[in-house]
C-alpha positions as CSV (number, residue, x, y, z in Angstrom):
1,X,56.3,54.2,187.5
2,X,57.7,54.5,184.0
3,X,61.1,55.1,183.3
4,X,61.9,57.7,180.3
5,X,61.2,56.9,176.8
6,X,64.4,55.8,175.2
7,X,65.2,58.3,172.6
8,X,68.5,57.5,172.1
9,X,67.0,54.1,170.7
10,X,64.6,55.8,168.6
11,X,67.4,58.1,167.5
12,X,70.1,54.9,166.1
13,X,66.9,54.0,164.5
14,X,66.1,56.8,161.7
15,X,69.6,58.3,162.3
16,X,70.9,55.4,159.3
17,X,70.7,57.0,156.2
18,X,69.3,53.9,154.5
19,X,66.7,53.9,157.0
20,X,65.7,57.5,156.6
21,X,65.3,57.0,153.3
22,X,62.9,54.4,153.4
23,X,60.9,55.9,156.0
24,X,61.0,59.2,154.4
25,X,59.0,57.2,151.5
26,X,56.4,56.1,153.7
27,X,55.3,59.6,155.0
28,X,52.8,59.8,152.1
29,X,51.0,57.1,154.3
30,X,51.7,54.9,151.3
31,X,52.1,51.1,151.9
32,X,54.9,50.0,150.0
33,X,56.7,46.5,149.0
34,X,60.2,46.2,150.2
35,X,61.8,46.3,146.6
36,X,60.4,50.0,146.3
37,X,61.5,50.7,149.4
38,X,64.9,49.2,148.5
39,X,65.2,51.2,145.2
40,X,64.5,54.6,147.8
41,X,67.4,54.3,149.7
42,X,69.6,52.7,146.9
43,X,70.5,49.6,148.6
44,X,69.9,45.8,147.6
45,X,67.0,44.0,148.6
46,X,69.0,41.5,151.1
47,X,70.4,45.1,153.5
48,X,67.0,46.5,152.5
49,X,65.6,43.6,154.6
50,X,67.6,43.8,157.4
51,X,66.9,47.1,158.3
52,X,63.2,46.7,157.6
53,X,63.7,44.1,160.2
54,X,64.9,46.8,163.0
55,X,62.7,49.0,162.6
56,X,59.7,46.4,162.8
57,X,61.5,45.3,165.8
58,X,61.6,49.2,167.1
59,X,58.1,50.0,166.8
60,X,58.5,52.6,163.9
61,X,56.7,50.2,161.3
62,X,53.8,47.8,160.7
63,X,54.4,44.6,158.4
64,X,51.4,43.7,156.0
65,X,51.2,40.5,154.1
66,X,49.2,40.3,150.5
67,X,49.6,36.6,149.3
68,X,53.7,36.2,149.1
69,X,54.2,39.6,149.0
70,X,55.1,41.7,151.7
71,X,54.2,45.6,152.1
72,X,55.5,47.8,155.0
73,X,54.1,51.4,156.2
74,X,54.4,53.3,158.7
75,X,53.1,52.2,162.7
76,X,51.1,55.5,163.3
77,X,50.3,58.9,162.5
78,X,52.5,59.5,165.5
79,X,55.4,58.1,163.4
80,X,54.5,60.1,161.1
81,X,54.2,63.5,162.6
82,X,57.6,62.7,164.9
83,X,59.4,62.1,161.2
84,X,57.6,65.6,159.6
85,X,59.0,67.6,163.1
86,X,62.9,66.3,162.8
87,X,62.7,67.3,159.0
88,X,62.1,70.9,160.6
89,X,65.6,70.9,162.3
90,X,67.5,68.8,160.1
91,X,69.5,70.2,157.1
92,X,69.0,70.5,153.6
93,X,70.2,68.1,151.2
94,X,72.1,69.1,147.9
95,X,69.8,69.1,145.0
96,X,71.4,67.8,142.1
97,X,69.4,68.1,139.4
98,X,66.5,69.8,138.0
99,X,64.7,66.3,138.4
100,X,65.3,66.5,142.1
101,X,64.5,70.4,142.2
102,X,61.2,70.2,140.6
103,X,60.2,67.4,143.3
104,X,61.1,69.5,146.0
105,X,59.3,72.2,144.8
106,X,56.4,70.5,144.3
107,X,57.0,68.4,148.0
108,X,56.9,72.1,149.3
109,X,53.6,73.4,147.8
110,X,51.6,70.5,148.6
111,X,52.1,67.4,150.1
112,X,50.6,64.3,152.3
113,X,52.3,64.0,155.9
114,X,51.2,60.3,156.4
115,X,46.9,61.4,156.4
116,X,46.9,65.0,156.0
117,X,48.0,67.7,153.8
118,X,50.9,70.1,154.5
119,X,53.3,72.0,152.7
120,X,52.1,75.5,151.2
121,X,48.6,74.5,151.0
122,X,48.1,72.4,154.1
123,X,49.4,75.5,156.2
124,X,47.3,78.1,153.9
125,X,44.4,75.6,154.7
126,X,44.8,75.6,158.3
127,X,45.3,79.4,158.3
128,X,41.3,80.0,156.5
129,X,39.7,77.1,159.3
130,X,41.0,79.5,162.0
131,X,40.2,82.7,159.9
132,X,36.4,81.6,159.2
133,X,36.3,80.5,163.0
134,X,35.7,76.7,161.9
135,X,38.5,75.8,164.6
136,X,40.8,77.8,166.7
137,X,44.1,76.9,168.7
138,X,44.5,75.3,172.2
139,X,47.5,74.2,173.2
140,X,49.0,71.4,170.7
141,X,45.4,70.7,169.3
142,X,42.7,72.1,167.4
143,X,39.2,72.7,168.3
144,X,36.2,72.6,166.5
145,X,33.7,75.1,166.9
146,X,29.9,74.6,167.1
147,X,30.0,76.5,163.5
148,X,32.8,74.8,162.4
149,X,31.0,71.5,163.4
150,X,28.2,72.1,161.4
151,X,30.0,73.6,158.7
152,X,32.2,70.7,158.0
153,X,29.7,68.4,158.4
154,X,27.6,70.2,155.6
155,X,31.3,69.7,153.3
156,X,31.1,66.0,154.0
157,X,33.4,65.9,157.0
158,X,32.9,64.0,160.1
159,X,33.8,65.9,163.0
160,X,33.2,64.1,166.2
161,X,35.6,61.9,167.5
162,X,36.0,58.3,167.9
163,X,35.6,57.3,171.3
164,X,37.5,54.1,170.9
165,X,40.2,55.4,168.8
166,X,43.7,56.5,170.6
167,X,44.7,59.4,167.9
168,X,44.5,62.9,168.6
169,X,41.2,64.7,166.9
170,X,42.2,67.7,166.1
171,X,46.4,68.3,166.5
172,X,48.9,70.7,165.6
173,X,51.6,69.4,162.9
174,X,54.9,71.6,162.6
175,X,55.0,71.8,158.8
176,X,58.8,71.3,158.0
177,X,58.6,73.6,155.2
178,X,56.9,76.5,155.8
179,X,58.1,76.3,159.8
180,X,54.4,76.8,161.1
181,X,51.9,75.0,162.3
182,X,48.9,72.3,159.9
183,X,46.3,70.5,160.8
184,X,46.7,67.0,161.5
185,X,44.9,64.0,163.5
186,X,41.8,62.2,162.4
187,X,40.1,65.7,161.7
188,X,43.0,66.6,159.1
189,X,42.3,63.0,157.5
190,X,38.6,63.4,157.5
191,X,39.3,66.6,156.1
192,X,42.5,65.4,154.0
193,X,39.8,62.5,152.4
194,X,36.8,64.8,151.4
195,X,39.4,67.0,149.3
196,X,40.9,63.6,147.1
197,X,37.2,62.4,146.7
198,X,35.8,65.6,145.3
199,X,38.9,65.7,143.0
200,X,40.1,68.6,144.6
201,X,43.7,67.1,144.8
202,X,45.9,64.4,143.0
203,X,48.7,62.3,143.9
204,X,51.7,63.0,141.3
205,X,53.2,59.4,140.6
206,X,56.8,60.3,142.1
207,X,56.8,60.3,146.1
208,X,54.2,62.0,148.3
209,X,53.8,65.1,146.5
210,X,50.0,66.0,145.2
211,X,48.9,68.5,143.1
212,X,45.4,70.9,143.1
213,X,43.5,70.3,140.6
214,X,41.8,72.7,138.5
215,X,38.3,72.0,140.2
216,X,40.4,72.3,143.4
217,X,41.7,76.0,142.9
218,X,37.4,76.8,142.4
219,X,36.5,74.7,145.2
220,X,39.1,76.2,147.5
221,X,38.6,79.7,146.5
222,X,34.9,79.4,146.7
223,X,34.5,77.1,149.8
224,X,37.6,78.2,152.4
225,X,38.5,81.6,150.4
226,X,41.7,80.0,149.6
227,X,43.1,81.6,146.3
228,X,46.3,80.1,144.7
229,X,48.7,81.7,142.4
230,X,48.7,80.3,139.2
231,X,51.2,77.4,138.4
């Protein structure tokens, strides 16, 4: 018998702003140095370190070593998608300049959540794979069609799932956002993927933000129906 999962532990975890912060920078499913990490939640490297140390110790990240350096990301899309649903209930936070306000506009169209897209797009996405029948709802997941199947195998998209592999396929992602629901698992990285290696999107240099590019508007209006507003 298992007792309950110890929230509350979880909880003093990602409740430290410092922490937050640093995990917050992760969600791009980046893996980052500790310095950059330190430099996001404005704190020296020493304190930076000691919190890195808890939340190895909690479960929430994995530790990567590259020579003498070492890098930190997050422990598993799970992590991930638990981090993108508390953003949905937590409040806003002042936006102080046009810096920050032009970030958060561009976090808000389009975005990574660890693997797979969200924001605006990832949701408008989601929305044409259950309008062209590719997928439809059931329960917390996604599931592929036979037409869908074929149809995102013919876009370069593997859609069977790993047998050995403990992630979800096909799940449902509460985009914090838009308040409604993307597509995430290994399905919404497989699918996540094929859009960055056609060009279709970007990564902007500041955070987890990407932008369409202008194949992408074509290739999304064209492929999925998907038309964008212009910038």
């Amino acid at each position: 018998m298992h007792a309950n999962p110890n929230l509350a532990a979880v909880a003093a975890l990602i409740g430290d702003p410092s922490r937050a912060a640093m995990l917050v920078s992760l969600l791009g499913g980046k893996t980052l140095p500790a310095g950059d990490l330190a430099r996001a939640a404005r704190i020296s490297p020493q304190t930076a370190s000691a919190h890195l140390a808890k939340m190895l110790q909690g479960g929430l990240l994995i530790q990567e070593a590259y020579g003498r350096h070492k890098y930190f990301r997050l422990a598993s899309s799970e992590v991930g998608q638990a981090l993108e649903a508390l953003q949905t209930i937590s409040p806003p936070q002042p936006v102080r300049s046009l810096r920050e306000s032009d970030q958060l506009h561009a976090l808000q169209f389009a975005r990574t959540c660890y693997d797979h897209l969200a924001g605006k797009i990832g949701v408008a996405l989601t929305d044409r794979l259950l309008a062209m029948g590719l997928v439809e709802k059931s329960g917390k997941d996604f599931i592929v069609s036979a037409a869908g199947k074929a149809w995102l195998q013919n876009f370069g998209v593997e859609t069977e799932a790993n047998p050995k592999s403990r992630r979800y396929f096909a799940r449902q992602c509460l985009d914090w956002s838009e308040r409604r629901q993307h597509l995430a698992g290994s399905l919404g990285a497989a699918l996540t993927r094929r859009l960055f290696e056609l060009k279709w999107l970007e990564d902007l240099p500041d955070g987890r933000a990407v932008r369409v590019t202008a194949a992408g508007r074509k290739g999304l209006s064209e492929k999925f129906g998907l038309n964008l507003d212009p910038d």
